[in-house]
N, C-alpha and C positions, 0 to 999 in steps of 0.2 A: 924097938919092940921085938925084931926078931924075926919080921913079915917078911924082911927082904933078906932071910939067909932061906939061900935052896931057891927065891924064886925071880927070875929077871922080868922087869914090869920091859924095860926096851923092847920095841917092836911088836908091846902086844896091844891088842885092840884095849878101849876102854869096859867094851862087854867082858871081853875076856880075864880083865885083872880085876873085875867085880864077880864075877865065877870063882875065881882061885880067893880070892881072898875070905869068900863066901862058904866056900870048902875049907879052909883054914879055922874058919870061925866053927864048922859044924864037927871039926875035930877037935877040935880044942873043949869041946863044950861035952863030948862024949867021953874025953880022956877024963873031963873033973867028974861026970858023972859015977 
């Protein structure tokens, strides 16, 4: 899908890669807008 270019889930917390992925989603959603 492309989630995991730019971003290393290793070593991060579980909060933290529901954060980034969550931030991913709300760019992605402003870019189609």
């Amino acid at each position: 899908m492309g989630v995991e270019r730019g971003i290393r889930l290793e070593g991060l917390t579980e909060p933290q890669i529901l954060k980034a992925l969550e931030d991913l989603v709300k760019a992605g959603a402003s870019l189609k807008a």
